[in-house]
C-alpha positions, 0 to 999 in steps of 0.5 A: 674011732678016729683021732680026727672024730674025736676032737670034740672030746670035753675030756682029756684024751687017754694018755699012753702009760697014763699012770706013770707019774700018778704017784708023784707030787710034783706033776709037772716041770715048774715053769721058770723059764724066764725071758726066753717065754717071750724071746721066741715070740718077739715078731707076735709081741712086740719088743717093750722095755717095760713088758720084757723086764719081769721075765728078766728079772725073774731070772735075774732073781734065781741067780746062783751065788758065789765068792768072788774069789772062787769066780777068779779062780775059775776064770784064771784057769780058763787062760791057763796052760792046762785049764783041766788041770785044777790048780788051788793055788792059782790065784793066791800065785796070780795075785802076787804077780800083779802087785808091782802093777797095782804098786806102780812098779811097771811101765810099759807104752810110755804109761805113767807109773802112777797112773792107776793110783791117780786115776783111782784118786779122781775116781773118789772124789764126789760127784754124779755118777757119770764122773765115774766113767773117766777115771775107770776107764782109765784106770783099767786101759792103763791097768791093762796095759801093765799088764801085758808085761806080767808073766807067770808060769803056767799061763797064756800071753795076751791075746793079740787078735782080741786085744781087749780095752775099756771104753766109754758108752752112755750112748744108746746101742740098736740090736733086732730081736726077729721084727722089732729093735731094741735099744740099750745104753751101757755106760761103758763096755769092753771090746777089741781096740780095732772095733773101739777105734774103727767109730772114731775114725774120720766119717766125712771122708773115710779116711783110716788110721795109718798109726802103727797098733801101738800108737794107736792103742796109746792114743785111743787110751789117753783120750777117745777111750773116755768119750762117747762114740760118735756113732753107735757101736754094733752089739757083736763087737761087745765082749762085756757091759759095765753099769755103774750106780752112785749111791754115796752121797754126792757130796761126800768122798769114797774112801781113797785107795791105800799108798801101797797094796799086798796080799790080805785076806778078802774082805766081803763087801757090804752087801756082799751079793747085789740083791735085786732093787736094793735101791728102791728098797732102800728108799722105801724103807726110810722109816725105822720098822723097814728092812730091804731083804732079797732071797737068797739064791742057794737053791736057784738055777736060772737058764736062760734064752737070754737065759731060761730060769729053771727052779730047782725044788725047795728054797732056802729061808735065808735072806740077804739083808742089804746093809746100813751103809747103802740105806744111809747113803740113799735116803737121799737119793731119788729113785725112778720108778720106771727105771729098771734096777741095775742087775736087771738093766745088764740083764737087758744088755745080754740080750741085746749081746745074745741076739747079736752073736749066733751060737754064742755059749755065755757071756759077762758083765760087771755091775759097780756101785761106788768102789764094789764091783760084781761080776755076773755071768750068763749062760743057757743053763743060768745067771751065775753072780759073784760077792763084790770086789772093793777094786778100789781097796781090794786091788789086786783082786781087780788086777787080777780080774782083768790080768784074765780076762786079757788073756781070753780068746774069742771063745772064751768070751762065750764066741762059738768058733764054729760059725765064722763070719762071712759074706754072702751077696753083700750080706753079713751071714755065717758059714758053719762048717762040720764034716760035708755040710756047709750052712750059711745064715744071717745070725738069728734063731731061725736062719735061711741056710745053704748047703750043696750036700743037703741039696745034692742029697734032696733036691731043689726045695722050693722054699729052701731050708732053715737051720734051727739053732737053740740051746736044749736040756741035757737030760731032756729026750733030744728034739731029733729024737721025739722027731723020730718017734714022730715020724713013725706015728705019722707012717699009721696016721695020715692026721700027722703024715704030711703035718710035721717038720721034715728034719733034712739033718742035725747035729749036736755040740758037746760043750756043755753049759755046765764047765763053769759050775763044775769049776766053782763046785756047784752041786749036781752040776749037769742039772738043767745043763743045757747043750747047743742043737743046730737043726736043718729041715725045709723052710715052712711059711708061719700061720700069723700071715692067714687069715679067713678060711686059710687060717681056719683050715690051717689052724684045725690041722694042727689041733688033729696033728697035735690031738694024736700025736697026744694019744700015741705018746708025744707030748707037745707042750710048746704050742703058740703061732710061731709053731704054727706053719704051712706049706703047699701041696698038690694046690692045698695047704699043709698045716705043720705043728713045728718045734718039738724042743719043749715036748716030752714022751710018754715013757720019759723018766720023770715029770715032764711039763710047764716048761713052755712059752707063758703068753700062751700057756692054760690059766690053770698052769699060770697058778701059783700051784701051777707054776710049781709043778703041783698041776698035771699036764693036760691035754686041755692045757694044750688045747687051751693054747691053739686059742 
């Protein structure tokens, strides 16, 4: 019988190699992809602080952790002249280097010597949090500046075409996920001094500074840098996000910075890693029989679209306990229920930093609470989070924290240096250039593209061509080459011929997401590794602008596309109505089920499964069970999605 006769099976159609994963426990991929169930899906759902915030969390929630002094070490041999090289003595070399600028033995610019130990002085003293903002800022501009004259043997200069600063935000910054606008408001952030300096230049009549770069620098620091913009500062621009959070009682002094610093053995902070709503947990457990406890994440691995969160199996029972001295300070503090924790609020700040830049690999923020700031790292494959840093009694590990990161090019602030910015009949697009093909595109997920080679090659394509650009599994069968596999059932079936994607090219990236774990040591350090994918094929119209009989008509093609492509061995798994396209034939639409980046085949290696956009996934899969993998794939389940 035909695939087309048999739609109205009410069971599962026969798999190809039906039996062989029916030995296995787990009989699916658990699904944990995180934020990026909803990322793809934004133009359907709508952006919502509230509605996006527990696919953040989640993923917030799997972070790996790791010693903060592991984290810097990584991070220095990222600037060092032989970044392959590894190098165990690195930061203890580093941290002896930066002692003349934590001590006030340097001067560069006309900066006060003692400048960082009286900003730090003001930086204790009691007060909300936004007082916080100033003397940071300046602490760590005045910092960075001594800096630039260090140098150690085996690694680079700072790089003068980022030219990095702290400054303050606290305003709110506008960034468009696909139709709809998010809205973010880091309190401070660090960025190129030309892009800090280009909002504060005179709006009215758009007059420019004609300072010389160093006396500029030296004026945007002594004061701009500790005010708000006065205007909001384009996401692009931003290289990482600071929150802060005080939890010490108002009226009650940090604990000072020492008269003079050496090198000491790293003390852990209490906490040591930042658990997720400690606040909340903390006032809530006022009473005597309440503990505040987080998981552990020994045994997570998040990823991320912003970042898919991928489970990995088992979990660890160990718990991280949040200490007396954060619950003391915050029974007297009033916490927002509606507001979202800090960990998860610069999660919600990556994604505005994602959506912002195209092909972006990773980026990093810093959560301080009080004196402790910890480092968060995020990439496609996961979040990784490291143990705090006292900056205020450990500072040479914060100077040393900031001497590598003045020393990041643009690539190693996560930039993809393949794409660079360009301008395109006034627009701000990207042009991509590898061996004869040139793309062009505003920076989205899915971009209208250009290329005299392809065009050449193919023709004039009536609605032109889209670039796919998305980050995929390592050790997942390539989207290219389920597409191969597809293209050949389509030669046998004419439910499948004219009703998939033509893939005009592609092209791969090798860098995978996995260079930092290898760094910090991580275990099985390729698991879940994702890589970057860029996909070129024609432009097809999106099903969600039917309706009526076009709709149905549309919509049923799909369901017999997918119905034999199940039969012979693919396994969609991704359906939802961004997957869902047309395009005109001969006077008749063609109804096309896209996006092969979630499917499997029959012959892979290993369960295959949930891992797919959760707004549209079958109940069963929504299940406790089904969300750890313990439910099979079905073909109702993919069924259950076109509804």
């Amino acid at each position: 019988m035909s695939a087309a006769g048999e739609t109205g099976t009410s069971s599962t159609p026969p798999r190809a190699n039906a039996s062989a994963h029916g030995a296995s426990k787990i009989e699916s991929t658990p699904n944990s992809r995180g934020v990026s169930v909803v990322s793809e899906n934004f133009g359907v759902l709508g952006v919502n602080v509230k509605k996006v915030r527990p696919w953040i969390q989640r993923d917030v929630e799997q972070a790996k952790q790791y010693r903060a002094d592991a984290m810097l070490q990584a991070l220095l041999q990222r600037v060092s002249s032989a970044p392959e090289t590894t190098q165990p003595e690195l930061l203890q070399k580093c941290l002896i280097a930066v002692l003349p600028v934590c001590n006030g033995q340097v001067s560069a610019g006309g900066i006060c010597l003692s400048g960082i130990e009286t900003a730090l002085k003001k930086y204790v003293h009691p007060g909300v949090e936004n007082k916080f903002y100033s003397p940071f800022i300046e602490a760590t501009n005045i910092a960075l500046t001594c800096l630039e004259e260090i140098k150690i043997d085996g690694m680079r200069a700072p790089v003068p075409a980022v030219d990095m600063i702290c400054q303050q935000n606290d305003m709110p910054m506008y960034q468009n996920h696909q139709t709809a606008k998010s809205t973010r408001k880091p309190d401070a952030i660090f960025l190129p001094i030309n892009s800090a300096c280009a909002s504060f230049e005179d709006e009215k009549d758009g007059k420019k500074s004609t300072q010389k770069d160093d006396e500029k620098r030296k004026a945007h620091i002594v004061k701009n840098a500790m005010a708000k913009p006065p205007a909001p500062l384009p996401w692009k621009d931003v290289l990482a996000c600071i929150e802060f959070k005080r939890k010490t009682d108002r009226r009650k002094p940090i604990k000072p910075p020492h008269c003079s610093h050496e090198v000491d053995d790293h003390v852990p902070t209490k906490p040591e890693h930042l658990p997720v709503d400690h606040l909340k947990a903390e006032d809530s457990a006022s009473g005597p029989s309440q503990t505040a406890t987080q998981p552990a994440s020994d045994t997570a691995i998040a990823s991320s679209g912003l970042t898919a969160a991928q489970l990995s199996k088992g979990g660890s029972s160990s718990k991280c306990k949040v200490t007396d001295t954060l619950q003391s300070a915050t029974k007297k503090c009033k916490i927002d229920p509606d507001e979202p924790d800090v960990t998860v609020q610069t999660g919600m700040y990556a994604t505005g930093m994602f959506a912002a830049n195209l092909a972006v690999s990773y980026l990093i923020n810093f959560i301080i609470v009080d004196d402790v700031m910890w480092i968060r790292y995020y990439d496609r494959q996961g979040i990784i989070q490291s143990s705090g840093i006292n900056f205020i009694q450990d500072l040479p590990q914060f100077m040393v924290l900031l001497y590598a990161l003045q020393r990041f090019e643009l690539e190693d602030w996560g930039r993809n240096k393949a794409f660079l910015p360009v301008q395109v009949e006034g627009k701000q697009c990207h042009g991509f250039k590898i061996k004869d093909i040139e793309l062009q595109g505003q920076a989205t997920n899915v971009i209208p593209v250009t290329s005299e080679a392809l065009t050449k090659k193919y023709g004039n394509l009536p609605d032109r061509m889209v670039a796919k650009i998305f980050w995929g599994e390592i050790d997942r069968t390539s989207e290219p080459e389920i597409l191969k596999k597809v293209k050949k059932i389509a030669k046998a079936y004419d439910t499948v011929k004219d009703h998939i994607p033509e893939l005009l090219w592609h092209h791969m990236f090798t860098n995978p997401a996995s260079a930092i774990r290898e760094a910090l040591g991580v275990p099985e350090t390729t698991k879940g590794s994702r890589v970057l994918y860029i996909l070129v094929s024609p432009r097809l119209q999106p099903i969600t602008k039917l309706y009526d009989k076009g709709l149905f008509d549309v919509w049923h093609q799909c369901i017999l596309c997918h119905l034999t492509l199940w039969k012979e061995g693919v396994y969609h798994r991704g359906v939802s109505p961004v997957n869902l396209m047309w395009y005109w034939k001969d006077g008749k639409r063609m109804g096309v089920l896209n996006d092969y980046d979630l499917s499997s085949l029959a012959n892979d290696q290993g369960p295959r499964g949930n891992e797919r956009t959760v707004p549209f996934m079958a109940l069963d899969l929504l299940t406790t069970k089904g969300q750890r993998g313990e439910v099979k794939h079905l073909y109702r389940h993919d069924l259950e999605s076109f509804i």
